[in-house]
N, C-alpha and C positions, 0 to 999 in steps of 0.2 A: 622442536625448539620453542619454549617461550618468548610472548614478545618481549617480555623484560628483559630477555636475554640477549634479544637483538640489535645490532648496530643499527644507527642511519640509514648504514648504507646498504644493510639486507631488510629495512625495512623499505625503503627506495624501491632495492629490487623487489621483493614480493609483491609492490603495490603493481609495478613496470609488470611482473609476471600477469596479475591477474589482469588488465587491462588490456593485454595482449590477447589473452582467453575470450574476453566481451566482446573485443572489436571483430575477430577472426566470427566467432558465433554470427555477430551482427551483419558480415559481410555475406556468411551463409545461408543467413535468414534473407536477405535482400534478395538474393539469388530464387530461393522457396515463394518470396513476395512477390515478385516481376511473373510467377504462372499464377498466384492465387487472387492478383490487382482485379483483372480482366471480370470475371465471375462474380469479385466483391464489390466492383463499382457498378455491375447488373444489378447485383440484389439489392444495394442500396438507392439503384434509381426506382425497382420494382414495389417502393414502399407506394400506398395510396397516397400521400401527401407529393413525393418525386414524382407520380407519374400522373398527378393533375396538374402538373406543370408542362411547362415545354420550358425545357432546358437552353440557353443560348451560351454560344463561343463567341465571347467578342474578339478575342485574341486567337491565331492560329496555334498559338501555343498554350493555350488552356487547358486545353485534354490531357496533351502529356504531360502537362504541370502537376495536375492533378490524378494522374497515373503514378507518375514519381511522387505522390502524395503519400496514397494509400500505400505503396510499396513499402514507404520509408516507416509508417506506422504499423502496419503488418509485422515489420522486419522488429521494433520496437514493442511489442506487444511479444513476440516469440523469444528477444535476448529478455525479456523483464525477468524471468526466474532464473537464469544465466546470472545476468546481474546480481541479482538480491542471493544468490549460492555464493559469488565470489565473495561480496560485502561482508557474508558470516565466515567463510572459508579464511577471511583473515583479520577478524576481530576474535573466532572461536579461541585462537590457543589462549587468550587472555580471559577465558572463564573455565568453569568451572563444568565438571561434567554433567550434572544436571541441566546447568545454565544454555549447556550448547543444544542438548537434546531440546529443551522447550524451544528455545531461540530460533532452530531447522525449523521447529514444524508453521515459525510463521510464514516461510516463504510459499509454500502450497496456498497458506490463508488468504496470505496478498494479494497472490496471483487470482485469487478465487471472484476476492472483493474487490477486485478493479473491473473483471470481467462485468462483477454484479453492476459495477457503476454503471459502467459502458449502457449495458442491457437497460437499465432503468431510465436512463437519461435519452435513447435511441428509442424505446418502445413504449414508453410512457412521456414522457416531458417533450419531446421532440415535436411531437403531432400537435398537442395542446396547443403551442406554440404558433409552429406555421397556419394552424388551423384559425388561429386569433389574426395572425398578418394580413391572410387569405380576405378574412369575414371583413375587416378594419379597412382593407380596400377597396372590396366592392361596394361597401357603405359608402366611400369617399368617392367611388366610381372611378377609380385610378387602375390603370391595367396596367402588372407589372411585368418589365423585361427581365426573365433575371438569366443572369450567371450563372452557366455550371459551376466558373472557381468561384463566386459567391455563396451558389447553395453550399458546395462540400467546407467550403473556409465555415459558415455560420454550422453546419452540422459538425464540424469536428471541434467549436469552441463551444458546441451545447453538451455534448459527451465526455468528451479529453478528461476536464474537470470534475465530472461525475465518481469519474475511475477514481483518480487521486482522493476525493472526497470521501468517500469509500473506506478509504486508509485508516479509516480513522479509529474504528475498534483494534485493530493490530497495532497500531502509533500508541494508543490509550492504556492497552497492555502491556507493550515491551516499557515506555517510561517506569508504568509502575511496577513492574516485575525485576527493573535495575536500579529501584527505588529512588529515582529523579525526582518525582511527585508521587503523591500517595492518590488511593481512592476519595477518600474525604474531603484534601484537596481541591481535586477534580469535580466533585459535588459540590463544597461551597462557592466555582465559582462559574454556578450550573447560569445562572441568570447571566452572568457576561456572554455565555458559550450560543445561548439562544439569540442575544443581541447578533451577535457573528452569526450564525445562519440566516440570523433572517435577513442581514445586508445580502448574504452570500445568493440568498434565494431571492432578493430584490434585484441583482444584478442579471441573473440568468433568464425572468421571467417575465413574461407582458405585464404591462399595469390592472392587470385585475384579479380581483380576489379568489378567485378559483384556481386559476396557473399558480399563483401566490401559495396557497394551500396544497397544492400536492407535490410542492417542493418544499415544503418548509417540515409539515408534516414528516413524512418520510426521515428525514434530517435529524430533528429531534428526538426521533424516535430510536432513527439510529445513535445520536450522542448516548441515550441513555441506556442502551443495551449495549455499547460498546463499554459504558461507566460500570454495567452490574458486571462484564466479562473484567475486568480491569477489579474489581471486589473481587469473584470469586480467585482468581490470579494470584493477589494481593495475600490472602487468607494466605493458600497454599503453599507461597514464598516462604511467608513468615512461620508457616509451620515446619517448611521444611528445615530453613534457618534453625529454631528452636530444635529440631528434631538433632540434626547438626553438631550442634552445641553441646546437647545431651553426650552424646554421642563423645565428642570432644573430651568432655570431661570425665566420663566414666573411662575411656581409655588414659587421661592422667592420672585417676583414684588408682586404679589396677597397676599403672607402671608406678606410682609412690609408692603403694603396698610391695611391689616386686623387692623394691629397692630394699625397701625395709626389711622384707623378710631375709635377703641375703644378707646386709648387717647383722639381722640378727642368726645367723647360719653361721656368719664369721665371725663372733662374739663367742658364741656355744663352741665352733671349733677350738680357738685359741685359747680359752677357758680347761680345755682339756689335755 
C-alpha cells in the first residue's frame, strides 16, 4: 500500500508495528550485552592509558552502574541497523524504486561510519587526551583519584560523538540525493561548516594545538569528502531524473502517434 494511501490510523499502526520490532530486537541485544559487558570492560581497562591508572569505586554501586553502561550501549550499537532498516522500511513505499535501492544501501554505510567514528575517537583522540591530563598533573604535582564511573563517563563522551560525527557523508548525501540542499550549496557555505568543527573540535580537546589539530584535521577532511560523495550523488540523480523524463516523454510521443494512427485507421475505414 502507498503512504498516500493511508489513513492516520494505519499509519499510527505501522509506526506502533515498527517500534514494537526495535524495542523486542533491543531487549534481545541487551540479553547478547550482559555476556559480552564483562570482556568489553577488560579490553577497555587493558588500553596503556586504563591500565596506567588505578581505577577507584567510590560508590558500591559503581561497577554495576557501569556494567549496566556498556550493556545498554552494546545493546544500542547492535539495534542501530535494526533501527535505520525500520526508519526506510517505512518512509520506502513513498519513493521511488530507484530511490529505495540507493536509500537501503545507506544503512550498512551508517552503520560502517559510526563504527569508524567510535574507532577514531577510542584509538586515536582518546590517548592524546588522557595522555595531556596525565602530563598537565604531574607538572602541577597533583596525584589523581580517579573514578572508574569517571573514567568510562569522560571515555564514552569522547567517542559517542565521534560516531554520530561520522554521519555526516551519509546525512550530506541523502539531503542532496532528496534534493533538500544541493552540492553547491553545501560548498558555498564550506567556511561556516569549518567554523562548526572547529568549536566542535575545541570542545572535545585539550587546550593545545596538537590535540586541536588531529581533531580538526580529520573533520574537515572528512566535510569535504563527504561534499565530493554528495557531488558525485547529486550528478547521478540529476541524470537519472533526465534520463526519466526522457523516458517519460518518448513513451507520450509513441502513445500520441498510437492514437493518431488509429484515427487515421478509422477515417480510412469509414471512408470505405
Amino acid at each position: 500500500m502507498n503512504q498516500q494511501d493511508m489513513t492516520v490510523h494505519e499509519h499510527i499502526g505501522e509506526i506502533r508495528k515498527r517500534l514494537i520490532i526495535v524495542v523486542v530486537f533491543f531487549v534481545i541485544s541487551m540479553v547478547g550485552g550482559f555476556f559480552l559487558a564483562e570482556p568489553l570492560m577488560k579490553f577497555l581497562q587493558s588500553s596503556d592509558e586504563a591500565a596506567s591508572m588505578t581505577l577507584n569505586a567510590f560508590r558500591v554501586t559503581d561497577p554495576v552502574k557501569i556494567y549496566f553502561q556498556i550493556i545498554m550501549f552494546t545493546a544500542l550499537i547492535m539495534t542501530a541497523p535494526v533501527i535505520l532498516y525500520q526508519l526506510w522500511a517505512f518512509i520506502s513505499p513513498g519513493l521511488h524504486d530507484r530511490e529505495r535501492k540507493v536509500t537501503l544501501s545507506y544503512i550498512p554505510a551508517s552503520v560502517i561510519l559510526f563504527l569508524a567514528g567510535l574507532a577514531f575517537a577510542y584509538f586515536i583522540l582518546f590517548p592524546f587526551v588522557v595522555r595531556f591530563m596525565m602530563n598537565l598533573s604531574n607538572n602541577l604535582e597533583i596525584e589523581q583519584v580517579i573514578g572508574i564511573n569517571e573514567f568510562f563517563q569522560f571515555l564514552f563522551q569522547m567517542t559517542i560523538p565521534f560516531g554520530f560525527l561520522f554521519q555526516l557523508p551519509v546525512i550530506m548525501l541523502f539531503v542532496t540525493r532528496l534534493g533538500i540542499v544541493t552540492p553547491m550549496f553545501l560548498a558555498s557555505i564550506r567556511k561556516y561548516a569549518y567554523f562548526g568543527l572547529l568549536v566542535v573540535a575545541a570542545f572535545v580537546t585539550p587546550p593545545d594545538i596538537f590535540s586541536h589539530m588531529i581533531v580538526t584535521v580529520p573533520l574537515i577532511l572528512l566535510y569535504e569528502i563527504s561534499l565530493w560523495i554528495a557531488k558525485i550523488g547529486y550528478k547521478k540523480a540529476q541524470k537519472a531524473e533526465a534520463e526519466q523524463r526522457e523516458l517519460e516523454e518518448q513513451e507520450r510521443r509513441e502513445r500520441i502517434d498510437r492514437e493518431l494512427a488509429k484515427k487515421e485507421e478509422l477515417k480510412e475505414n469509414s471512408g470505405e
